[in-house]
N, CA, C and O atoms as CSV, one atom per row, in Angstrom:
chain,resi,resn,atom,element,x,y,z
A,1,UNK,N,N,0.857,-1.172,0.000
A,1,UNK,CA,C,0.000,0.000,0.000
A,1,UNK,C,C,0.899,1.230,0.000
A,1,UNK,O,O,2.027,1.011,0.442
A,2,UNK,N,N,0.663,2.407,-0.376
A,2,UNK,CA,C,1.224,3.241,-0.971
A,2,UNK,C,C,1.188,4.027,0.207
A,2,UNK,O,O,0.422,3.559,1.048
A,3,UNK,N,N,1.916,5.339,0.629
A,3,UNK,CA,C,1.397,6.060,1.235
A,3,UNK,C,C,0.357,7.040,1.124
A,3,UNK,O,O,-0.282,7.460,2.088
A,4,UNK,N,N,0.152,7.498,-0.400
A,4,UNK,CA,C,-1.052,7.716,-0.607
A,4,UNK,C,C,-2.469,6.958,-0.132
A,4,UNK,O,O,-3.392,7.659,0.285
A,5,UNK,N,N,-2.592,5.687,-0.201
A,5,UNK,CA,C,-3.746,4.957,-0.231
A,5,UNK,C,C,-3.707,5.016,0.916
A,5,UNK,O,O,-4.679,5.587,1.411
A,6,UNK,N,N,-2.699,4.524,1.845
A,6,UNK,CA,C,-2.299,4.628,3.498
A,6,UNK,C,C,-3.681,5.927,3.428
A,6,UNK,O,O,-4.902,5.782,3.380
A,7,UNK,N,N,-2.914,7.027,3.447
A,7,UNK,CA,C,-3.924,8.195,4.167
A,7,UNK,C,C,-5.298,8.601,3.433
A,7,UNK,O,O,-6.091,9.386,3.953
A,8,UNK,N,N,-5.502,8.024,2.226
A,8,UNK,CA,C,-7.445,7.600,1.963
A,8,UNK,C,C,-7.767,7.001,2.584
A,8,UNK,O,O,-8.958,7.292,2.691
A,9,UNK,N,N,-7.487,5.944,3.423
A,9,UNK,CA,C,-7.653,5.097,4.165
A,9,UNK,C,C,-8.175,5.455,5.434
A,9,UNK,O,O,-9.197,5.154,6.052
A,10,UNK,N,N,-6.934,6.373,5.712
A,10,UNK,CA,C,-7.331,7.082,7.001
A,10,UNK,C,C,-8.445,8.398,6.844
A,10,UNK,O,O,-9.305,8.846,7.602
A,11,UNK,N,N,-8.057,8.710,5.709
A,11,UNK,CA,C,-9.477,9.741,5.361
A,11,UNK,C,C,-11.021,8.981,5.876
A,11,UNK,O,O,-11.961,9.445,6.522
A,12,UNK,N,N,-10.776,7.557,5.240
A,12,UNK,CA,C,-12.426,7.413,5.281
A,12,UNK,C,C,-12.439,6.926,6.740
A,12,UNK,O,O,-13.595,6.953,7.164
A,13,UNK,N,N,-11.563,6.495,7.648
A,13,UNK,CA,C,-12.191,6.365,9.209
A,13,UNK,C,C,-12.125,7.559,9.254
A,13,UNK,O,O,-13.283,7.866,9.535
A,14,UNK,N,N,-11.522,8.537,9.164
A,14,UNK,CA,C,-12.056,9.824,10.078
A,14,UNK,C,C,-13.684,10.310,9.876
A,14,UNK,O,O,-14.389,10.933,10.670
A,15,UNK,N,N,-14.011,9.793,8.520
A,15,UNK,CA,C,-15.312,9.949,8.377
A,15,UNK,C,C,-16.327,9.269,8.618
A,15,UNK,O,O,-17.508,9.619,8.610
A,16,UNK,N,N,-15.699,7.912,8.918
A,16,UNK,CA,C,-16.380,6.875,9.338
A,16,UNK,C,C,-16.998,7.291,10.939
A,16,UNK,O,O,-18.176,7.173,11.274
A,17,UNK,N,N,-15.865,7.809,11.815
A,17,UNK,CA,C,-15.549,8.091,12.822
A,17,UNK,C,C,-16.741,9.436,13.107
A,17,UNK,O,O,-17.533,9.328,14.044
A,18,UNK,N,N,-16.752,10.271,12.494
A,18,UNK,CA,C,-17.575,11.259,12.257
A,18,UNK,C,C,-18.902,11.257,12.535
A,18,UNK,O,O,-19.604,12.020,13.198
A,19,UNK,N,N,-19.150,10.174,11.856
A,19,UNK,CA,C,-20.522,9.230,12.081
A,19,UNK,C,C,-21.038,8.959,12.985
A,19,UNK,O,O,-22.268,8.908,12.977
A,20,UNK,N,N,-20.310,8.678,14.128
A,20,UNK,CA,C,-20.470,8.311,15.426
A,20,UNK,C,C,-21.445,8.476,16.139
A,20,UNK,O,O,-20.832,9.002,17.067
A,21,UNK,N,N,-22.499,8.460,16.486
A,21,UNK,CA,C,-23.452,9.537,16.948
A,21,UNK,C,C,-23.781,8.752,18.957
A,21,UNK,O,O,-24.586,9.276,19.725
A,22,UNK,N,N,-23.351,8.121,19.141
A,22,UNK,CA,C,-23.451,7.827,20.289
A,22,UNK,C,C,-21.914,7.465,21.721
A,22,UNK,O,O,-20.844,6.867,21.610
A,23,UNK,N,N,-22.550,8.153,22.864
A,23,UNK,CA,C,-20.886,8.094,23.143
A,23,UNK,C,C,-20.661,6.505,23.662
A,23,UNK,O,O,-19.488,6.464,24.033
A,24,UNK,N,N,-21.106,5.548,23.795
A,24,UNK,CA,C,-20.875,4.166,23.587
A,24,UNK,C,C,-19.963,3.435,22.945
A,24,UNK,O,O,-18.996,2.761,23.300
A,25,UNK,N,N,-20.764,3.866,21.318
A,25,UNK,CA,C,-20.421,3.461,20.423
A,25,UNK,C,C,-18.794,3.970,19.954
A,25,UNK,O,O,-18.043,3.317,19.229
A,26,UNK,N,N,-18.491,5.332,20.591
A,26,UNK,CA,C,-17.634,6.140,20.381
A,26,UNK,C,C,-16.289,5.497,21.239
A,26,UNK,O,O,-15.146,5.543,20.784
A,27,UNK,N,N,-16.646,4.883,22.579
A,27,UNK,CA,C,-16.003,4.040,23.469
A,27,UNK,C,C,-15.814,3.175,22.752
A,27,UNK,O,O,-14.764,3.036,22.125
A,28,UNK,N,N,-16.723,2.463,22.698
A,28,UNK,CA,C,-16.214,1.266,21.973
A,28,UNK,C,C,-15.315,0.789,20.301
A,28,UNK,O,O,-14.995,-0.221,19.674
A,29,UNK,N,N,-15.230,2.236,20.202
A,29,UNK,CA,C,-14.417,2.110,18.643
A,29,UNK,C,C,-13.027,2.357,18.863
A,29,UNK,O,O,-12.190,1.853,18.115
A,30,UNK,N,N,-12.597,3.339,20.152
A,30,UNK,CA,C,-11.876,3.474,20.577
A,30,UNK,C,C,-10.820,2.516,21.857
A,30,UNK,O,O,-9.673,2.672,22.278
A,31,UNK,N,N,-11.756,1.666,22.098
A,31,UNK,CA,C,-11.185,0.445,23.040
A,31,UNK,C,C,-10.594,-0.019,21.861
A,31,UNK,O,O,-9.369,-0.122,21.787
A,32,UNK,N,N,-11.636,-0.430,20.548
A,32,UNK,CA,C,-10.856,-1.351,20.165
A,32,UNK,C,C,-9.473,-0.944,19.476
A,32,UNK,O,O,-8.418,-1.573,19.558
A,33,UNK,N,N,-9.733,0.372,18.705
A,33,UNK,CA,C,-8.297,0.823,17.910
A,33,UNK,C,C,-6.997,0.649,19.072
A,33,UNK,O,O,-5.875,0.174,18.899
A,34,UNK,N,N,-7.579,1.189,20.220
A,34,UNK,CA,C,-6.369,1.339,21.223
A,34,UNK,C,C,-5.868,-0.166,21.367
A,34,UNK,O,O,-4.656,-0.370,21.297
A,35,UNK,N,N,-6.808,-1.304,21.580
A,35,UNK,CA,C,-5.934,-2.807,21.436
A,35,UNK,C,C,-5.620,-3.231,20.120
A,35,UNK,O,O,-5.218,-4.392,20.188
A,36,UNK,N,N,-5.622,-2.851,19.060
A,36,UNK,CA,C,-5.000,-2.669,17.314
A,36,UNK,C,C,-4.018,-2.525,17.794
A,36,UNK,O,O,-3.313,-3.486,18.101
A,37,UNK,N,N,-3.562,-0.883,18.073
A,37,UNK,CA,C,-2.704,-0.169,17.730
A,37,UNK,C,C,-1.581,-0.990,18.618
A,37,UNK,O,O,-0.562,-1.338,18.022
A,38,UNK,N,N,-1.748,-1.376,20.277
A,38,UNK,CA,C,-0.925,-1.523,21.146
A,38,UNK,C,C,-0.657,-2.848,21.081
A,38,UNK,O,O,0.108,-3.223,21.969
A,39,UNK,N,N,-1.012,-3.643,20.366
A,39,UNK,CA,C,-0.825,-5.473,20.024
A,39,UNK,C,C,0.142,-5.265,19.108
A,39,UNK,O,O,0.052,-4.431,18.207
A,40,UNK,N,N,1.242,-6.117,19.322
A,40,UNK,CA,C,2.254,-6.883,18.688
A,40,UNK,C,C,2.044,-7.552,17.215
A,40,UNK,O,O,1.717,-8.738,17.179
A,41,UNK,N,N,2.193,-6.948,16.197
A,41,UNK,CA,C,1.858,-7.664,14.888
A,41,UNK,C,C,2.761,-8.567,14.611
A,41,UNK,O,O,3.870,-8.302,15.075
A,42,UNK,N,N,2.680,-9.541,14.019
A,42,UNK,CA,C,3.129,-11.082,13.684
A,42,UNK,C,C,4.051,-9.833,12.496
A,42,UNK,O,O,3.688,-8.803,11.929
A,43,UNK,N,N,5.792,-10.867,12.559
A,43,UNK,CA,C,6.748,-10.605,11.543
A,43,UNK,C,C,5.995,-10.079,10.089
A,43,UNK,O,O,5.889,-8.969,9.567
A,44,UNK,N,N,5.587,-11.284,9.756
A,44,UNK,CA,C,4.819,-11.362,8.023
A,44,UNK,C,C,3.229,-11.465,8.635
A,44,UNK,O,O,2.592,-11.749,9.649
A,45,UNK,N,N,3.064,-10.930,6.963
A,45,UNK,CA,C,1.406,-11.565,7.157
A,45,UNK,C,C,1.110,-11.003,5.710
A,45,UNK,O,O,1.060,-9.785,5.540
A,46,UNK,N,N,0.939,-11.771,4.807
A,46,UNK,CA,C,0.915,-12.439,3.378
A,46,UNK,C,C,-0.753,-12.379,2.998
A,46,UNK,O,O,-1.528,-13.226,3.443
A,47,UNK,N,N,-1.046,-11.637,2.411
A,47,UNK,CA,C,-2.602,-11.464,1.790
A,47,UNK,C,C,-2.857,-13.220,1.365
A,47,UNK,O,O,-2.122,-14.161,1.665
A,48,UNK,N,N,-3.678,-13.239,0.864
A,48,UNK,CA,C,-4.215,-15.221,0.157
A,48,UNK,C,C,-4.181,-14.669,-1.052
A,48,UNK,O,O,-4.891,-15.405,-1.738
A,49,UNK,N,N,-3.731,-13.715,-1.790
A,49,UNK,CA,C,-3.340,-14.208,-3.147
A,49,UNK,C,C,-2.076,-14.193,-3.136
A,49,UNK,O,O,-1.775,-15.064,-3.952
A,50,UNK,N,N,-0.839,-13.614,-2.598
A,50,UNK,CA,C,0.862,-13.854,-1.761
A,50,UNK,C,C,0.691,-15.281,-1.825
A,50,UNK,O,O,1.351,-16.022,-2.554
A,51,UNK,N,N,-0.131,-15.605,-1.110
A,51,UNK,CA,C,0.013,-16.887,-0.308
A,51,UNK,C,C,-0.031,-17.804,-1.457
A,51,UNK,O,O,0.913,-18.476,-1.871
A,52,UNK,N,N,-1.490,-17.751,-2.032
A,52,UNK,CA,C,-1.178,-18.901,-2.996
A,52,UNK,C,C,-0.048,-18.213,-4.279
A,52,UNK,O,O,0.068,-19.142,-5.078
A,53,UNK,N,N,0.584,-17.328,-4.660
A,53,UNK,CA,C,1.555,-17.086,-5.359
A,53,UNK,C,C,2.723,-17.487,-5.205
A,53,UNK,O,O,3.565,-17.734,-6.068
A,54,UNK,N,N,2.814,-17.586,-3.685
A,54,UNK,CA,C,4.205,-18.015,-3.030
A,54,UNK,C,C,4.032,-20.252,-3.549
A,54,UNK,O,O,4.869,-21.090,-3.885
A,55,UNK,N,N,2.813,-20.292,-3.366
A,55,UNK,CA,C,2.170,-21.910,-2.971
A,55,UNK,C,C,2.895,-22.191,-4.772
A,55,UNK,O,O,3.918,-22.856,-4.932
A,56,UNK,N,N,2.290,-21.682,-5.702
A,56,UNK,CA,C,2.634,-21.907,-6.857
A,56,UNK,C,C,3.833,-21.774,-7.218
A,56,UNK,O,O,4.112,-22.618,-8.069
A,57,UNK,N,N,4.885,-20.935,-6.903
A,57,UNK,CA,C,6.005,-21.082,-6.669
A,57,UNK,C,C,6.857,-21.833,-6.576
A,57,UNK,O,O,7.759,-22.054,-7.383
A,58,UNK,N,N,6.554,-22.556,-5.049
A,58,UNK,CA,C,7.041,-22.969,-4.699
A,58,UNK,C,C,6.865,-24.722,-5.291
A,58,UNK,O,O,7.796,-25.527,-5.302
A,59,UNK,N,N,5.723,-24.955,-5.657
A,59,UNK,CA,C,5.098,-25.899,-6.722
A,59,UNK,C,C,6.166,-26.192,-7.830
A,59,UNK,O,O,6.943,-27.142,-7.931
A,60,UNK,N,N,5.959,-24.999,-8.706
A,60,UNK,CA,C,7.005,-25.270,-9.973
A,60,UNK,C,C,8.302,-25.277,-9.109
A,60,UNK,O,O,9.048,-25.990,-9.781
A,61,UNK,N,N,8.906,-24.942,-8.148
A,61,UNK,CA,C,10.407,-25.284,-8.215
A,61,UNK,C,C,10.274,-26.564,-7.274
A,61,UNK,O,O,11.434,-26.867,-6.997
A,62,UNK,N,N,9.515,-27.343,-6.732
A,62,UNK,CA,C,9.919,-29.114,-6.786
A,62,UNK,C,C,9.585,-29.762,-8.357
A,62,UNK,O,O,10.264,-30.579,-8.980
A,63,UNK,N,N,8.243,-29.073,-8.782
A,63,UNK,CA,C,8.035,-30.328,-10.022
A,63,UNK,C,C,10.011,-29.981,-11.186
A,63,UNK,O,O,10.538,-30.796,-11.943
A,64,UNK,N,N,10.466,-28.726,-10.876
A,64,UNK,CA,C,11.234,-28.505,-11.785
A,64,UNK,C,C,13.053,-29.219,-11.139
A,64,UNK,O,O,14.055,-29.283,-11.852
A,65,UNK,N,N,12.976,-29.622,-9.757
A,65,UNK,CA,C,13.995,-30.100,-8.815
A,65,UNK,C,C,14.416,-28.843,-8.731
A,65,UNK,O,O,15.219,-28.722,-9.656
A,66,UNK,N,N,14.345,-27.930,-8.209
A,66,UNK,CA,C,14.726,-26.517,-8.031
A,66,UNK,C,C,14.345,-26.979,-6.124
A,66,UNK,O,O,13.173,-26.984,-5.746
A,67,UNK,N,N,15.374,-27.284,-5.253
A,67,UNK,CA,C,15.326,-28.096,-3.865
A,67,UNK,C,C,15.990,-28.971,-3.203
A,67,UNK,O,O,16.499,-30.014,-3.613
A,68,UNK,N,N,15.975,-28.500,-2.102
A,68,UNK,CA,C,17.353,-29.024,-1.989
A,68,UNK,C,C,17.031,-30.726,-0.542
A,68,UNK,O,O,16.129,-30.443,0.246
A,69,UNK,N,N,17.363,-31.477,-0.413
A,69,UNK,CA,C,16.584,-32.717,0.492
A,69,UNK,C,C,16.917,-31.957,2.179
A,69,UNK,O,O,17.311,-30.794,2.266
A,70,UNK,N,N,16.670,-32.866,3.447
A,70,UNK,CA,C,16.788,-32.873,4.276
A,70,UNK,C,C,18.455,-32.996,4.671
A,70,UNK,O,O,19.270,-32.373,5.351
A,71,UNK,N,N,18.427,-33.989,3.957
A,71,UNK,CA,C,19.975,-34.028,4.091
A,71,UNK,C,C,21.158,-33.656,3.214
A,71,UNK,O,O,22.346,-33.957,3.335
A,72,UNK,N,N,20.608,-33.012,2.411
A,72,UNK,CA,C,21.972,-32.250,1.605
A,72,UNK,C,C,22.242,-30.556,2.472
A,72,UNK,O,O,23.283,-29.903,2.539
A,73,UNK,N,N,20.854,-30.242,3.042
A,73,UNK,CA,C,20.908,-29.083,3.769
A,73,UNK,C,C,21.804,-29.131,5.539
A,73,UNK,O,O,22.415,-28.310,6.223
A,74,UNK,N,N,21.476,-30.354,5.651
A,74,UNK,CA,C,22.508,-30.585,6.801
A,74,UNK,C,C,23.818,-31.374,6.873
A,74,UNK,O,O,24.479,-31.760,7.838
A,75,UNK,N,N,23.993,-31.496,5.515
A,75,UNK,CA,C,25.359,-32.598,5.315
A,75,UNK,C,C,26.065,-30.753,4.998
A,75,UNK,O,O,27.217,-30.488,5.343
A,76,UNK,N,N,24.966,-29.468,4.187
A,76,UNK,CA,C,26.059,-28.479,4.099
A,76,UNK,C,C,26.425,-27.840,5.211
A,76,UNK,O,O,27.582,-27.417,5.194
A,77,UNK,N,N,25.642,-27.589,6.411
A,77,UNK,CA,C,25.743,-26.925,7.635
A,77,UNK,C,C,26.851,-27.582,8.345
A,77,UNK,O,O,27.745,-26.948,8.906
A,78,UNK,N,N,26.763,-29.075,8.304
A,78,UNK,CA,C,27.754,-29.572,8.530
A,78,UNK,C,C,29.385,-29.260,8.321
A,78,UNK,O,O,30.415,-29.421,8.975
A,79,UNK,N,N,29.070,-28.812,7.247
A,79,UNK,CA,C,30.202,-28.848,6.648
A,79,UNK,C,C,31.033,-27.560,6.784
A,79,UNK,O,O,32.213,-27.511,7.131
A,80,UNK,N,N,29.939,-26.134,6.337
A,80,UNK,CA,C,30.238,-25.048,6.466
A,80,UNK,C,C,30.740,-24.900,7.621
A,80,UNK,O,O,31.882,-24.453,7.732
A,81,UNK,N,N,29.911,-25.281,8.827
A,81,UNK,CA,C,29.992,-24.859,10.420
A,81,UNK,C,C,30.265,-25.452,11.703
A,81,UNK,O,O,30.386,-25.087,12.872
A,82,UNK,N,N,30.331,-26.878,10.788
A,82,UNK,CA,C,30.625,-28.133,11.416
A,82,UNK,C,C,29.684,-28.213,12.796
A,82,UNK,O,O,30.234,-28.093,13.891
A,83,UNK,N,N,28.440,-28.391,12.708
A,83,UNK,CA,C,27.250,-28.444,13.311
A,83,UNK,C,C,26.298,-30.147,12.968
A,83,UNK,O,O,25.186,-30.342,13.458
């Protein structure tokens, strides 16, 4: 997302926000942004078309042997780092 789109984004909650017409409701929009904002977001987080793009990917490079086994990856660690 762009930083443009970023702040349309934020344009339309402020208007969303605007809307508000009860102070409840106004609490309660605000509990929740405040546990959004203050929660810990996960490293990644991959939309489902990423996901299956990455899935297909990763598809063609076994059908193509583009991969490496269990043990060629630790016969190299081995080797590199002697681990």
């Amino acid at each position: 997302m762009t930083a443009m789109e970023l702040e349309c984004k934020k344009d339309e909650l402020r208007e969303m926000i605007d809307m508000i017409e009860s102070e409840e409701t106004a609490n309660r929009v605000g509990k929740y942004l405040k546990r959004m904002l203050t929660r810990e977001q996960p490293p990644c987080q991959y939309t489902i078309e990423e996901l299956k793009e990455r899935l297909e990917e990763a598809e063609e490079d076994f059908r193509m042997g583009r991969y490496y086994t269990t043990e060629e990856v630790r016969a190299y660690f081995h080797q590199k780092y002697n681990i």
